[in-house]
C-alpha positions as CSV (number, residue, x, y, z in Angstrom):
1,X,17.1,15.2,12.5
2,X,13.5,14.6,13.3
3,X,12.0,11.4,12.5
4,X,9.8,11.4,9.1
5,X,7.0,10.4,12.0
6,X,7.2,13.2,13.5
7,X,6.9,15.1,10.7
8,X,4.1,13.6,8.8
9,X,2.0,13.7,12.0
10,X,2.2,18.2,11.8
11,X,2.1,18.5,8.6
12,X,-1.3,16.2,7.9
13,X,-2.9,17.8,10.6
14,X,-5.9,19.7,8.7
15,X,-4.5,18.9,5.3
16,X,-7.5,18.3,3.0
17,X,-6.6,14.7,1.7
18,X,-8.3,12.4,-1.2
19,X,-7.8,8.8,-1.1
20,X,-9.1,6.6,-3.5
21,X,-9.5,2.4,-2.0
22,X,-9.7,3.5,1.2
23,X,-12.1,0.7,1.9
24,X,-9.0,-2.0,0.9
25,X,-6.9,-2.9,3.8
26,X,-4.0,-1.0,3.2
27,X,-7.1,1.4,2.6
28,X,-8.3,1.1,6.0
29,X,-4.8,1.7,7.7
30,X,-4.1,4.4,5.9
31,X,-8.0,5.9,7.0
32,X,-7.1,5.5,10.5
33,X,-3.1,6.5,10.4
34,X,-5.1,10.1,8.6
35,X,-8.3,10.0,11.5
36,X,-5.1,10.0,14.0
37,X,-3.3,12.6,12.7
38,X,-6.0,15.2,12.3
39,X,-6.2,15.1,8.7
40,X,-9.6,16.2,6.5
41,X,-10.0,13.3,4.6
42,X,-12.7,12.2,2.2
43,X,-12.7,8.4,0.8
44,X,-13.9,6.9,-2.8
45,X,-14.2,3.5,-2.9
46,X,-16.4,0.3,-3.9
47,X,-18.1,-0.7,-1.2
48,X,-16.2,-2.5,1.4
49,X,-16.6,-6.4,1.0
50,X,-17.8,-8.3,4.2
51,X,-16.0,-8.3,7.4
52,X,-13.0,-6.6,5.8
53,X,-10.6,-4.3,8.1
54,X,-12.5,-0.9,7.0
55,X,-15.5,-2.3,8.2
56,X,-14.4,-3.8,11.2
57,X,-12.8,-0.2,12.2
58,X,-16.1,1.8,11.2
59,X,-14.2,3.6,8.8
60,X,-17.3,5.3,7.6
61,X,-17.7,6.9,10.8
62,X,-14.0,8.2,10.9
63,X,-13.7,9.4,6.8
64,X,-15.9,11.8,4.5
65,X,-17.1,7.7,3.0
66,X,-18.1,8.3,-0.9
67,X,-19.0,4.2,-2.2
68,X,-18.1,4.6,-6.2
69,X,-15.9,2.7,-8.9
70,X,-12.9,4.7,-10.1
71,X,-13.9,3.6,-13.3
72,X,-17.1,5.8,-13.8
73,X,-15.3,8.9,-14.8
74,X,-18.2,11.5,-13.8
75,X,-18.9,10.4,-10.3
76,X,-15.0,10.0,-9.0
77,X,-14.6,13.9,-10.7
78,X,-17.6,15.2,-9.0
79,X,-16.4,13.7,-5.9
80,X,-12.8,14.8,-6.1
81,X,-13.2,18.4,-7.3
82,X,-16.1,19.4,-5.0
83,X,-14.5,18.6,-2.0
84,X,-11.3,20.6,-2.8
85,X,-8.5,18.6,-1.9
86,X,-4.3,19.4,-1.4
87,X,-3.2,15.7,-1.5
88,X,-4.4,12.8,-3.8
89,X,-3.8,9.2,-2.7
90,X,-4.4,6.8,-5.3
91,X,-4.6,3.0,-3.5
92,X,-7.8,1.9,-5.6
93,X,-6.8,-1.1,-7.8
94,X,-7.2,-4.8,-8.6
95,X,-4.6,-5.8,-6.0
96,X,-4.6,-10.0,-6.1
97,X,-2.3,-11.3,-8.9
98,X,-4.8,-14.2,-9.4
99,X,-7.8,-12.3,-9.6
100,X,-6.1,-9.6,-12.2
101,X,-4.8,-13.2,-14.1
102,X,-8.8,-14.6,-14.1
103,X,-10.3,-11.5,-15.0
104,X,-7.7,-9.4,-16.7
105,X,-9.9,-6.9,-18.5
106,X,-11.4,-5.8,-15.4
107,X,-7.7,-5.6,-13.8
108,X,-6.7,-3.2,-17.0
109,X,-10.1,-1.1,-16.6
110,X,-9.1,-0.8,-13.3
111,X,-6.1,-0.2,-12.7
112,X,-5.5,1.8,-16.3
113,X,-8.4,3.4,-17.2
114,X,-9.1,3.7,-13.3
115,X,-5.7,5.6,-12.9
116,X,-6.4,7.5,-16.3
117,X,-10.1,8.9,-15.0
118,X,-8.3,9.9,-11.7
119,X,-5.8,12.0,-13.2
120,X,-8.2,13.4,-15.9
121,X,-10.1,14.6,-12.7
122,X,-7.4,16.2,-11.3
123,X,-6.5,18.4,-14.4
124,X,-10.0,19.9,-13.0
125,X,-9.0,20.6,-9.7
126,X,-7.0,23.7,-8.7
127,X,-6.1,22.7,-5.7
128,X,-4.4,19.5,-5.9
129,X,-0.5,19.9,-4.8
130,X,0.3,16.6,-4.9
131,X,-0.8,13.1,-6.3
132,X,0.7,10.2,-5.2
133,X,0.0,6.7,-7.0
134,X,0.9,3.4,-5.8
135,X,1.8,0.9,-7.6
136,X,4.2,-2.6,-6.7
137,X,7.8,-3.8,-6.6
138,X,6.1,-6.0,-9.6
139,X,6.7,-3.4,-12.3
140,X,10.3,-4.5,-12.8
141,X,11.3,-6.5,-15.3
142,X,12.3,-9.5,-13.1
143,X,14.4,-11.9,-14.6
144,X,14.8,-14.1,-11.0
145,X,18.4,-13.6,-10.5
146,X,18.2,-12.4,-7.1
147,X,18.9,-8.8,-8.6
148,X,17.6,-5.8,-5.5
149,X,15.8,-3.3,-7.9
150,X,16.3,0.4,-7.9
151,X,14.8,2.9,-9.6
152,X,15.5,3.5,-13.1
153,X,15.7,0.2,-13.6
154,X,13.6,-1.7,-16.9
155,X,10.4,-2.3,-15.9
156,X,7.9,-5.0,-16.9
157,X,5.3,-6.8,-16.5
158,X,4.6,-10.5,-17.7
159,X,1.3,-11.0,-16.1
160,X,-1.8,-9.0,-16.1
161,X,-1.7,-7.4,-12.5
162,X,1.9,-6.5,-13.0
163,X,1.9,-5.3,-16.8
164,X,-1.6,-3.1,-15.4
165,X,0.6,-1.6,-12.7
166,X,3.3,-0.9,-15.1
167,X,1.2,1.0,-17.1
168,X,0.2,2.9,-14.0
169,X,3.9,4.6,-13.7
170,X,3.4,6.0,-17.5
171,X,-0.1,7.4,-17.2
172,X,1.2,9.4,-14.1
173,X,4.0,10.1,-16.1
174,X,2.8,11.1,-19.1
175,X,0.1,13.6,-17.0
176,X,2.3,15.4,-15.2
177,X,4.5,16.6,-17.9
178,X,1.7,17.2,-20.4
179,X,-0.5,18.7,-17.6
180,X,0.6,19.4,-14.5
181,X,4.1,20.7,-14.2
182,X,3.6,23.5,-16.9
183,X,4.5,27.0,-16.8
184,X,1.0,28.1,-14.9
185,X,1.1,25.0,-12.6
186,X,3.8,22.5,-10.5
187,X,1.5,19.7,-9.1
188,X,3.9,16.7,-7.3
189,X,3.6,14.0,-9.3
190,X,4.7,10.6,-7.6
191,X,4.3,6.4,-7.9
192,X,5.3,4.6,-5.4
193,X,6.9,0.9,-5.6
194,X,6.4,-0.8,-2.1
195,X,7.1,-4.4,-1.1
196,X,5.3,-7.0,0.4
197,X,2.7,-5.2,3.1
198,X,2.0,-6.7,6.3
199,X,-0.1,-6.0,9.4
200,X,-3.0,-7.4,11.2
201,X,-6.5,-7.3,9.7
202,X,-6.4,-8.8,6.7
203,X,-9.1,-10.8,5.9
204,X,-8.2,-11.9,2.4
205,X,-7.4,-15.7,3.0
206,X,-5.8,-16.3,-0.4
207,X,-2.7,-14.0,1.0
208,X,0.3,-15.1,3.3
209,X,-0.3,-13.2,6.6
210,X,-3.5,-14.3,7.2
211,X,-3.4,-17.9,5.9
212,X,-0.6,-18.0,8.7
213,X,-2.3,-17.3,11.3
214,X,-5.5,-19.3,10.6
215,X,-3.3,-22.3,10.3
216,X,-2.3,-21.8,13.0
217,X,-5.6,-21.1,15.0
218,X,-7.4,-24.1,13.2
219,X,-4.5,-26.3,14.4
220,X,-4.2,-27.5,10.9
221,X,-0.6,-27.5,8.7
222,X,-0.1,-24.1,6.8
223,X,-0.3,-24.3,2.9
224,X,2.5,-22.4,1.2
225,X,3.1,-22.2,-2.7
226,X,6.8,-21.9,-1.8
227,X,8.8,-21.4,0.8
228,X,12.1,-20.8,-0.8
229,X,9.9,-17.9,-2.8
230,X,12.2,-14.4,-1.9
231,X,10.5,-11.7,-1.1
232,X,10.8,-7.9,0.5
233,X,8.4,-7.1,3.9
234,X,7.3,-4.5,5.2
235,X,5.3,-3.1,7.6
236,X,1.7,-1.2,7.1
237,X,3.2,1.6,9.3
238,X,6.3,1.9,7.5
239,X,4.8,1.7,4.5
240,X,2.0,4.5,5.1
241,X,4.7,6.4,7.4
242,X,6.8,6.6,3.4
243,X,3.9,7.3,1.8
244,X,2.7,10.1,3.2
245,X,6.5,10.9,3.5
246,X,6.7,11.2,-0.5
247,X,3.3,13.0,-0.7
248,X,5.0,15.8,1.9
249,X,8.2,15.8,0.3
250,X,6.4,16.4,-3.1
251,X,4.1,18.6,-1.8
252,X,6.7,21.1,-0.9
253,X,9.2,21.0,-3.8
254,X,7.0,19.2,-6.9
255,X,9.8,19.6,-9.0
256,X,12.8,17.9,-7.0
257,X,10.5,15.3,-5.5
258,X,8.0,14.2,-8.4
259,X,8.9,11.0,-9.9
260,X,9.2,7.6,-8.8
261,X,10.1,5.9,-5.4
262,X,10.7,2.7,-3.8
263,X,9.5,1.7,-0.3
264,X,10.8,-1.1,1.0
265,X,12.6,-3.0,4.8
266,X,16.0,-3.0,5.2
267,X,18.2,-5.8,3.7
268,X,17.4,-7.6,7.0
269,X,13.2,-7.8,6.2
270,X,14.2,-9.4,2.1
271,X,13.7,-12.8,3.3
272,X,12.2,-16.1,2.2
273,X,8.8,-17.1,3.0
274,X,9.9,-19.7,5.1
275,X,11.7,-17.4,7.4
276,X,8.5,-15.4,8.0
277,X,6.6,-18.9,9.1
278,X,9.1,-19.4,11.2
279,X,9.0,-16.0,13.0
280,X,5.4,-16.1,13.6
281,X,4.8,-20.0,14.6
282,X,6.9,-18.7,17.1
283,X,5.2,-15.7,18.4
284,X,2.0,-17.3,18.3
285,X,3.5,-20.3,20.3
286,X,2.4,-23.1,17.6
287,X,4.1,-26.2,17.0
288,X,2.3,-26.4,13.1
289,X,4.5,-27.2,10.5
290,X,3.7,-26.4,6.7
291,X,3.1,-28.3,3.5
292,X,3.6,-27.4,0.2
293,X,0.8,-26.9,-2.3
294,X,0.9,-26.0,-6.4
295,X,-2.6,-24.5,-7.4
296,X,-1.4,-20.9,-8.6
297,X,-1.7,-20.1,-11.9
298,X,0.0,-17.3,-12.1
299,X,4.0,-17.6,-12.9
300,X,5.9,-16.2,-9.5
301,X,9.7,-15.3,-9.6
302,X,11.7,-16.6,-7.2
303,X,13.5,-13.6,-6.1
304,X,12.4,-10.2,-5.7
305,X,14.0,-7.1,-3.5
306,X,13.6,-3.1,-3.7
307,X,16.9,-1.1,-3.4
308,X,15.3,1.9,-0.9
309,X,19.0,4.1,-0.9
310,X,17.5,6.4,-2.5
311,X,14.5,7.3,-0.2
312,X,16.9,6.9,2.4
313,X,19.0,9.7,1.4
314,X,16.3,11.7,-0.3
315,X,13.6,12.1,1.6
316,X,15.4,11.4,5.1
317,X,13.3,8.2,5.3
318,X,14.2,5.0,7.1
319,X,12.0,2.2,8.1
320,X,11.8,2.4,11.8
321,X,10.1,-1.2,12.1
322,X,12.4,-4.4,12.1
323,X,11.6,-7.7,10.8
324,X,10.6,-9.2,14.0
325,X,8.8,-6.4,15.6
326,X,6.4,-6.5,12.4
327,X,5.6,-10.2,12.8
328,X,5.3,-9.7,16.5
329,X,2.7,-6.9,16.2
330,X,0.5,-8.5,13.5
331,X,0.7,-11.9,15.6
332,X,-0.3,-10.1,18.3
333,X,-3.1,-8.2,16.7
334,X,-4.4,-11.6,15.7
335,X,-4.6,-12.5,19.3
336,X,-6.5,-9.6,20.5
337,X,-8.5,-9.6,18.1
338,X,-9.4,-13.5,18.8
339,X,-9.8,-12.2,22.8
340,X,-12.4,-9.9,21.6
341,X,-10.5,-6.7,21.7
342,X,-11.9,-4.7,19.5
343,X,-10.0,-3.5,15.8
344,X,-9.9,-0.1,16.1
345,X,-8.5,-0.2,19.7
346,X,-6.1,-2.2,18.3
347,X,-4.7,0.1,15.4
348,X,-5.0,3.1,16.7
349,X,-2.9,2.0,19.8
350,X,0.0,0.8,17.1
351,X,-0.6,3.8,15.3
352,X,-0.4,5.8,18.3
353,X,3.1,3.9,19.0
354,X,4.7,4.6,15.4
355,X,4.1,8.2,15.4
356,X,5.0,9.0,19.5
357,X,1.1,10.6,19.8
């Protein structure tokens, strides 16, 4: 059986495709994974911040680049409908727990309303076939006892980013059976619950990856919030690779495939925090050790894991990245990037890798 790889890389080629937070930085790998693979794609995004991974790729030069909010209704309509597309990608959100917890009504017009405007645009559009929404492994109800969530499981949501994201998975659900799988029309309909996302470029200090690796540049002792914290991770490529999975699968057979899906590592990448600072001081060859802070706001569990068996046996999907091989490649994109290499080279010759171009 042929890889899902290999198959997203034909069946994207010349597929008109919309993606909404393309400018984010799972945004920006998912431009360039679509630039790669010969897809049309057409981006609507705000703006991208300052020396973000979007930028840093000249992802405007490489994607049909439409700067708008996805809550101003009119403009993300006119920009979806006009241009025609088969396949929706919804990534735009308020994706840092502590911003969505300082600024919470912004988070829900986001991320609600946001998600709301997107699918009332759709309704418009004829030619959508399938819409796939992302959300987090956050909608669960969590109740930290090392549980490994599947779907069908209660979901949640005891903060503001999380309960926002919950209410994602009903919007999509209410829309597709009110509107779009109907007698006169079978539009996929999917949300997608991925783990923690990792790969090199980020340039959002507040998170992990990249606090990491500037630690370790800076020579200076890495600040964790908690290194006993549990958590599922996953690479960018494996990630995108099962997204664009689900949007195929749905694509094809709406009916079977609509619903919702977890994306997630193996058993093997459901590890502490610790474990990944470990991994990477050394691959970057640094003798740093860590210290402990307590400035988050925002109440974390201690435990969280996705059960992917489903997708697995589903949609013949697998991660085909291990635990190490991701921390090696976004170490090493770090360095390159430090030796001047530029981004670009640098993910599209990963990209290239993943998918055997």
């Amino acid at each position: 059986m042929e890889k899902t790889s290999v198959l997203n890389k034909s069946f994207f080629k010349g597929k008109r495709v919309f993606v909404t937070g393309h400018t984010g930085f799972k945004g920006a790998w998912l431009t360039q994974i679509l630039h790669e693979l010969g897809a049309k794609t057409r981006g609507y995004s705000l703006a991208p911040e300052q020396n973000c991974l979007f930028e840093k790729i000249g992802g405007a030069n490489i994607v049909d680049h439409i700067e708008g909010d996805v809550r101003d209704c009119h403009k993300l309509a006119d920009a979806l409908v006009s241009f025609e597309p088969e396949i929706v990608l919804h990534f735009a959100a308020r994706a840092i727990v502590q911003d969505c917890f300082d600024e919470p009504h912004y988070a829900y017009e986001t991320n609600v309303m946001g998600t709301v405007n997107l699918f009332e645009a759709i309704r418009k559009c004829k030619s959508v076939k399938s819409v796939l929404i992302v959300t987090t492994d956050k909608v669960y109800e969590n109740k930290g006892d090392g549980a490994i969530y599947k779907v069908g499981d209660p979901l949640g949501g005891i903060d503001p980013y999380s309960a926002s994201k919950t209410c994602m998975e009903f919007i999509a659900d209410s829309y597709k059976n009110s509107y779009l799988q109907t007698e006169n029309r079978k539009v996929g309909v999917t949300t997608v619950r991925a783990s923690n996302v990792i790969a090199g470029g980020d340039h959002v200090q507040s998170r992990l990856i990249p606090s990491i690796l500037h630690g370790f540049a800076s020579g200076k002792p890495v600040e964790l919030r908690n290194p006993a914290q549990t958590r599922p991770w996953q690479s960018a490529l494996d990630a995108m690779n099962g997204y664009l999975s689900i949007a195929r699968k749905a694509y094809d057979e709406p009916e079977v495939f609509s619903g919702a899906w977890n994306i997630g590592p193996t058993k093997e990448g459901i590890c502490p925090v610790g474990t990944v600072f470990e991994k990477m001081r050394s691959y970057f060859d640094s003798s740093e050790s860590f210290e402990t802070v307590e400035k988050f706001k925002v109440k974390e569990s201690q435990t969280l894991g996705l059960d992917i068996e489903a997708s697995v046996k589903k949609l013949a999907w697998s991660p085909e990245q291990s635990l190490d091989k991701m921390l090696y490649d976004v170490t090493d994109y770090f360095k390159r990037q430090s030796q001047g290499e530029s981004e670009s080279e640098i993910c599209s010759r990963q990209i290239r890798e993943f998918f055997a171009m």
